[in-house]
C-alpha positions in Angstrom: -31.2 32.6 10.6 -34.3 30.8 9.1 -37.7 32.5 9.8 -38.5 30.1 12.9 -35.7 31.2 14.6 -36.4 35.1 14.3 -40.2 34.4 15.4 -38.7 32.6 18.8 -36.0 35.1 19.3 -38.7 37.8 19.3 -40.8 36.2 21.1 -37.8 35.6 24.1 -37.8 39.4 24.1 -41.4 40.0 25.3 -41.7 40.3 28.5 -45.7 41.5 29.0 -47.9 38.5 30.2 -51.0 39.7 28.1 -49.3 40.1 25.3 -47.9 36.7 25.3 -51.2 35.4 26.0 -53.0 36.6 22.8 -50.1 35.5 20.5 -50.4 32.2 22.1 -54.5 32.6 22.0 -54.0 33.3 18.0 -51.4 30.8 17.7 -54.0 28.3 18.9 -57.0 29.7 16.7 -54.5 29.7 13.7 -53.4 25.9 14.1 -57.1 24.3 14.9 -58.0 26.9 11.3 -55.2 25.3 9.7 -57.5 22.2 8.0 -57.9 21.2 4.8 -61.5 22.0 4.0 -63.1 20.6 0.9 -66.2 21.9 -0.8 -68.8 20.7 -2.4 -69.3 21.7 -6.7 -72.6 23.1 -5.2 -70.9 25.1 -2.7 -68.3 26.6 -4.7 -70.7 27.6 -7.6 -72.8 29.5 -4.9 -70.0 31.4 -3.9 -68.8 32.1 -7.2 -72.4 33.5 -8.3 -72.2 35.5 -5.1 -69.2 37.0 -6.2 -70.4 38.0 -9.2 -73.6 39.7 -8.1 -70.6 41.9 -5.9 -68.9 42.6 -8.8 -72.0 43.4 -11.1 -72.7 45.7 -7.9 -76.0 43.7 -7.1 -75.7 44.1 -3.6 -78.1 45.2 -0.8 -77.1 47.3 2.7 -76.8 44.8 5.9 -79.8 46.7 6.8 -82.1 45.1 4.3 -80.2 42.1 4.1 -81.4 41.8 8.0 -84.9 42.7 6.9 -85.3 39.6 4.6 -83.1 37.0 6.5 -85.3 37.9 9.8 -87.9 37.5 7.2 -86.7 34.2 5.5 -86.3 32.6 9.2 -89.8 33.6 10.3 -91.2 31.6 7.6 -88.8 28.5 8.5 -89.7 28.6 11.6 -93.8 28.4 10.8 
């Protein structure tokens, strides 16, 4: 029995309604996901040196990250 078959014979045993209704509600959310994305060199480059910083352990609490985002938008929106 190939894997597609087990998920539907599963799924033929479930008999509660909300259950059913959030693996269909993830089901949908997974196939819309399911793009190919492509990045930008820019892009990818920022995330790498953002990585880095986490691994270097250069990183600040969600507190002060907060502080200077509120910060950073208050000047954009001068």
């Amino acid at each position: 029995m190939n894997i597609k078959s087990k998920i539907i014979s599963r799924l033929e045993t479930i008999q509660d309604q909300e259950t059913l209704q959030e693996i269909h509600d993830w089901l949908d959310a997974f196939l819309e996901a399911d793009t190919k994305e492509t990045f930008e060199s820019g892009e990818i480059k920022a995330v790498q040196e953002g990585y880095k910083q986490y691994l270097s352990g250069n990183t600040v609490s969600q507190k002060e990250a907060s502080k200077v985002f509120e910060e950073w938008l208050a000047g954009k929106e001068k």
